[in-house]
Backbone bond lengths (Angstrom), bond angles and torsions (degrees), N, CA, C in turn:
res aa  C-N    CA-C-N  psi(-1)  N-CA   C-N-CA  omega(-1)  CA-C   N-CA-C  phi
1 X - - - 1.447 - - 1.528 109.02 -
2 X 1.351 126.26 135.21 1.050 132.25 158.99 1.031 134.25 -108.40
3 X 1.388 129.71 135.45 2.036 117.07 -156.35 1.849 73.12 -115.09
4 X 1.195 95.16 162.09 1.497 116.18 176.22 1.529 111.63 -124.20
5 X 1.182 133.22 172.44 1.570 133.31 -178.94 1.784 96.67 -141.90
6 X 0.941 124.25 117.45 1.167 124.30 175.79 1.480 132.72 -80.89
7 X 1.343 126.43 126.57 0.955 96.81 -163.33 1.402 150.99 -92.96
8 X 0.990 109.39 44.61 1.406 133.39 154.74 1.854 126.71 -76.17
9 X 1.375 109.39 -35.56 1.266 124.26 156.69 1.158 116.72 -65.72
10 X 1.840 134.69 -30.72 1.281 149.78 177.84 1.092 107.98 -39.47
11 X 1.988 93.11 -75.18 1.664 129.14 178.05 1.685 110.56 -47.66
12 X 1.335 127.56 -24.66 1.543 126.29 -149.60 1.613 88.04 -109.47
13 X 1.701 122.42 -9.88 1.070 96.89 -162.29 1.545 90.08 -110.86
14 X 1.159 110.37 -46.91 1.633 101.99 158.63 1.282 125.54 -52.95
15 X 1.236 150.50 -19.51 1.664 148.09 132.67 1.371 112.01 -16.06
16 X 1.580 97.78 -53.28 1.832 110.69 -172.99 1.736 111.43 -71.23
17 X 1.456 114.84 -50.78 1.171 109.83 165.67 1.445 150.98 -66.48
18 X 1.710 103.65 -25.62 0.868 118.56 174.98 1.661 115.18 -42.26
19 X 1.584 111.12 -80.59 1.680 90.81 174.18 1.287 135.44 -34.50
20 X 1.665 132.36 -14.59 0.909 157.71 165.70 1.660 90.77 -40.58
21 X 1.750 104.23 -101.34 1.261 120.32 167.77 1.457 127.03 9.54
22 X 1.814 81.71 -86.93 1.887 93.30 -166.75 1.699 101.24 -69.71
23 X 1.280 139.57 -0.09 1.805 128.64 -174.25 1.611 91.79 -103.18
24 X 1.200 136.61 8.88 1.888 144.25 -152.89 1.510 75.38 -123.37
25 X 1.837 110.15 -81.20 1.658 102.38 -170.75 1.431 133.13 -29.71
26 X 1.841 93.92 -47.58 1.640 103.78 -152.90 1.500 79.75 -83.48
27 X 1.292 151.78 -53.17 1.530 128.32 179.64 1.392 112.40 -49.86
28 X 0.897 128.46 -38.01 1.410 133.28 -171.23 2.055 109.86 -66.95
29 X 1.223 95.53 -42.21 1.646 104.65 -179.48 1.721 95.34 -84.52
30 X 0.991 125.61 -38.40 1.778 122.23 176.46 1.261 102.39 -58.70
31 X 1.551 131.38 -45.97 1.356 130.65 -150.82 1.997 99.63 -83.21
32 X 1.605 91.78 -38.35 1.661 80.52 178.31 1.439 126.05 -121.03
33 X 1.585 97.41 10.34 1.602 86.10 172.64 1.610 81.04 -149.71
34 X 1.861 107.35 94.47 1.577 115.98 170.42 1.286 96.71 -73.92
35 X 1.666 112.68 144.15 1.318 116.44 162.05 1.643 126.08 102.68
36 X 1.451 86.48 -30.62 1.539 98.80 167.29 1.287 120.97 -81.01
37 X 1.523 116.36 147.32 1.356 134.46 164.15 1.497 123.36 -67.03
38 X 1.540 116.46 128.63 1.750 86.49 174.13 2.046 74.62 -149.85
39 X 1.344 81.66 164.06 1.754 102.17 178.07 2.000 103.73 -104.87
40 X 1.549 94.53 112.20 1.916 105.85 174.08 1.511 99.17 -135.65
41 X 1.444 98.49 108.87 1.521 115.87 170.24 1.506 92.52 -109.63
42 X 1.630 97.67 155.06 1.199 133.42 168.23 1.549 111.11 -124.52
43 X 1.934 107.16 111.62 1.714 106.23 -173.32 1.489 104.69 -121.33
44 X 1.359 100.14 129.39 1.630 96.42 178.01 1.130 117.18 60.92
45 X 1.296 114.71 37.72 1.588 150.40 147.26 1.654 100.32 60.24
46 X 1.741 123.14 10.42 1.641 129.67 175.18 1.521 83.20 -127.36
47 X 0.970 168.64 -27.32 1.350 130.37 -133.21 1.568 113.45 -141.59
48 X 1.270 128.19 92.61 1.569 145.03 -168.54 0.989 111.61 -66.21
49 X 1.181 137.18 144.83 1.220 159.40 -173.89 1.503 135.25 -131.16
50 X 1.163 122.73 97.72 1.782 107.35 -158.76 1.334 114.44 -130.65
51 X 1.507 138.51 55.17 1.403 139.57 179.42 1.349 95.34 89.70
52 X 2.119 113.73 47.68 1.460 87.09 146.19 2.073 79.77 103.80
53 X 1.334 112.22 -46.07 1.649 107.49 -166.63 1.361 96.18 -83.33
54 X 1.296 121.52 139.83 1.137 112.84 164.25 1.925 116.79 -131.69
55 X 1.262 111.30 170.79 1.584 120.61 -174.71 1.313 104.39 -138.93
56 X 0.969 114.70 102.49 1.972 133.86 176.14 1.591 112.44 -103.69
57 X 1.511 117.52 144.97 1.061 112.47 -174.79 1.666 101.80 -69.45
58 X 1.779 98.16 163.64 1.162 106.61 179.67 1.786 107.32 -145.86
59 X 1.661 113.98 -162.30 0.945 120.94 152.27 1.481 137.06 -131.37
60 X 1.513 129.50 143.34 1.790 108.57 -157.15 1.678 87.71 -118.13
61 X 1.111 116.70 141.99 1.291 135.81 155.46 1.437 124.29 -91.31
62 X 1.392 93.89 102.74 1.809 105.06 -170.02 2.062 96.80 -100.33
63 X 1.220 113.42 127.93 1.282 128.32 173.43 1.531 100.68 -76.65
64 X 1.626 103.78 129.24 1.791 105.03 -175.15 1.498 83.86 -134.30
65 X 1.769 117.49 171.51 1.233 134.71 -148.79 1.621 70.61 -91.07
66 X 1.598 124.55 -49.56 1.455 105.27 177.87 1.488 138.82 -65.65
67 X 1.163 108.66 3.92 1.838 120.47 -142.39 1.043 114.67 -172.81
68 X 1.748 94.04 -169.04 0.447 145.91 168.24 1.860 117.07 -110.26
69 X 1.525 153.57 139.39 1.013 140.08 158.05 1.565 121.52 -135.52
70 X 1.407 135.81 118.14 1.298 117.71 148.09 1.324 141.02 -37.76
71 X 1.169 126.78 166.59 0.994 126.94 176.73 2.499 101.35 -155.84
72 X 1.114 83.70 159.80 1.333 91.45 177.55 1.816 98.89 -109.01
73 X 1.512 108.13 135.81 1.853 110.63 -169.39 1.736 94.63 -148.13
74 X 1.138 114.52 176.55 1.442 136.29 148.38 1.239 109.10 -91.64
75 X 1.813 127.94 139.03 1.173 128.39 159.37 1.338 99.76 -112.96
76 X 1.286 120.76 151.35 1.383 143.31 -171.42 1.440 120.69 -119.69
77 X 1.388 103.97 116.71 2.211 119.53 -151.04 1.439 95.52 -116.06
78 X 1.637 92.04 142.20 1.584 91.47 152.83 1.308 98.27 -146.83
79 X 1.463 110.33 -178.73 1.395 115.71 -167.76 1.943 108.95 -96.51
80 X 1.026 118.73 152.32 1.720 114.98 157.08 1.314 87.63 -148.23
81 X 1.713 61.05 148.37 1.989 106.31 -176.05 1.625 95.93 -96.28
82 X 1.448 116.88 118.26 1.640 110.92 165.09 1.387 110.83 -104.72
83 X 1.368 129.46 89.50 1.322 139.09 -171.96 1.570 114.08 -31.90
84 X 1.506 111.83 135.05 1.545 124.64 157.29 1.515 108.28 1.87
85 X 1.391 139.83 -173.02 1.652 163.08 154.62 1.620 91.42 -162.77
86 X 1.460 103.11 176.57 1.376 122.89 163.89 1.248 119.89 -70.19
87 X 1.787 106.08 -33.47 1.450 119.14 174.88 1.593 118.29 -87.48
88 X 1.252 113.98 -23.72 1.611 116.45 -172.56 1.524 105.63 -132.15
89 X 1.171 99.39 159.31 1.717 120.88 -174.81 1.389 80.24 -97.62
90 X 2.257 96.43 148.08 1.192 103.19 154.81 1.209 135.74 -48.22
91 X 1.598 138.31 160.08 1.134 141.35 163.49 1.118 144.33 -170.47
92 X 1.760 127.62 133.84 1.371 129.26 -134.69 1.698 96.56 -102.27
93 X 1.274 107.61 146.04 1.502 97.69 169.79 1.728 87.93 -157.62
94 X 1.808 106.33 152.04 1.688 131.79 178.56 1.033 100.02 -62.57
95 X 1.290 125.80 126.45 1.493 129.58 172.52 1.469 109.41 -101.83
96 X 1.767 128.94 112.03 1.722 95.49 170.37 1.139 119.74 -74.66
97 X 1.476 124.04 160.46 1.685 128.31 178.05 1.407 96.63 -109.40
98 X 1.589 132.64 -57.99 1.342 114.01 -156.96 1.654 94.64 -152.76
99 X 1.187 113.37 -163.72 1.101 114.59 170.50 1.897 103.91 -173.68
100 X 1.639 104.95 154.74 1.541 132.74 -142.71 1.357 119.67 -137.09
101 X 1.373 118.29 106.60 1.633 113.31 -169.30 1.857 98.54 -107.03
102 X 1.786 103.15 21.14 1.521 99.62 164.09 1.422 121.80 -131.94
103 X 1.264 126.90 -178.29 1.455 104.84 168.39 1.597 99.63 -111.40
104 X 1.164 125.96 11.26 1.544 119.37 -177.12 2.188 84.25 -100.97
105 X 1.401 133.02 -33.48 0.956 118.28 -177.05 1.772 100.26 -86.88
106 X 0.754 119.15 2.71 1.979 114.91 -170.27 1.723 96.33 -98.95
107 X 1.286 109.96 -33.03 1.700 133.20 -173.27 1.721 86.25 -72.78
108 X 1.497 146.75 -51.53 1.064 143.68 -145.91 1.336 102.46 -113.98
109 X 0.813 138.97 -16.57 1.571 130.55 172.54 1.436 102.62 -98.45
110 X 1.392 133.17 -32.86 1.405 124.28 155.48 1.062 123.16 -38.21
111 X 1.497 104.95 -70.15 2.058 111.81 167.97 1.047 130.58 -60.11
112 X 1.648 125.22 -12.17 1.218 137.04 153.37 1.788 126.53 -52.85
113 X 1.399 80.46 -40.88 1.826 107.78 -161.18 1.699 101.08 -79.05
114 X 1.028 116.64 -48.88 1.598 122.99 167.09 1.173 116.10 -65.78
115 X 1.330 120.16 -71.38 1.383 99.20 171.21 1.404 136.47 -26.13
116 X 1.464 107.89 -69.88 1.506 122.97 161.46 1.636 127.25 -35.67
117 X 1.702 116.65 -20.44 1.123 126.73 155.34 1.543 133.19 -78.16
118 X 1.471 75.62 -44.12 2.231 91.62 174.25 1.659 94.80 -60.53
119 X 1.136 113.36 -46.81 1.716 109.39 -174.22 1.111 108.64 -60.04
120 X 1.664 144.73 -39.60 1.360 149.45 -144.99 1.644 68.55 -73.91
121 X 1.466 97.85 -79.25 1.758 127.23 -148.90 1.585 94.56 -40.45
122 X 1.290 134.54 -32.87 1.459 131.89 -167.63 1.326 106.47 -81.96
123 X 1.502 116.86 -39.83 2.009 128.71 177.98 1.963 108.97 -70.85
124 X 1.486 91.76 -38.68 1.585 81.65 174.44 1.219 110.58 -82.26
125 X 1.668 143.47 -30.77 1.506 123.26 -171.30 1.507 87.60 -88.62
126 X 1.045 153.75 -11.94 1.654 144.17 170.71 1.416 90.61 -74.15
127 X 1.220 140.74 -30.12 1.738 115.59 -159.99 1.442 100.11 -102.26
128 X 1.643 119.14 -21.31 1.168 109.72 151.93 1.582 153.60 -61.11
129 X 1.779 78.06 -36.23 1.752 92.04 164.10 1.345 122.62 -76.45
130 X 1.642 119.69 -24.53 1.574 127.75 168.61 1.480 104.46 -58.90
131 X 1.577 130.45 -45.32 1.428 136.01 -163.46 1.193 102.91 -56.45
132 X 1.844 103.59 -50.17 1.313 108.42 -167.43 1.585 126.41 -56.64
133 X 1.468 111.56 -46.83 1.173 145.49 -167.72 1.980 104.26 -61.53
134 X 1.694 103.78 -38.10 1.657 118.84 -173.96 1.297 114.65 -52.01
């Protein structure tokens, strides 16, 4: 048997969580990075936005001894860049990373996920500027 979640229940349930979310982040980015700037939109009152990361409603497929079951979650996007060729134009496409049937786990893998990027982005222009400097 498979139960389905429609998505309108998806959308209604992420509506509900969403404020959840973004008041978890913005303490979460106050608590460890005071002082800093960061960009958190909220579009179409489900869908977060955080420097570029984003969390759109989705649906999770939980395996039951009966089933099949939906579930209503956040999935969590980012973008890649697949550089130019001679033969092809650049081009951007949503990548999913994970996905979240909470808003205290959709709140933490967001703030996980940025961070962990600001860090990449901070080790590679430091290892560039060290190269340079050698």
């Amino acid at each position: 048997m498979y139960e389905v979640v429609t998505d309108n229940e998806v959308h209604e349930w992420c509506r509900k969580e969403a404020p959840v979310v973004m008041d978890l982040v913005q303490r979460a980015f106050t608590a460890l990075l005071p002082g800093q700037t960061f960009q958190l939109d909220l579009e179409d009152g489900h869908t977060i936005n955080l420097d570029g990361v984003t969390l759109l409603p989705c649906t999770m497929e939980v395996k039951r001894i009966g089933g099949i079951k939906e579930f209503p979650a956040f999935q969590l996007t980012d973008w890649k860049v697949y550089p130019a060729s001679r033969m092809e134009p650049e081009d951007v496409s949503e990548i999913p990373i994970s996905e979240h049937r909470s808003a205290w786990d959709a709140a933490s893998a967001l703030v996980q996920y940025v961070l962990a990027q600001k860090a990449r982005y901070w080790f590679e222009g430091e290892g560039q500027a060290h190269e340079s400097t050698s």
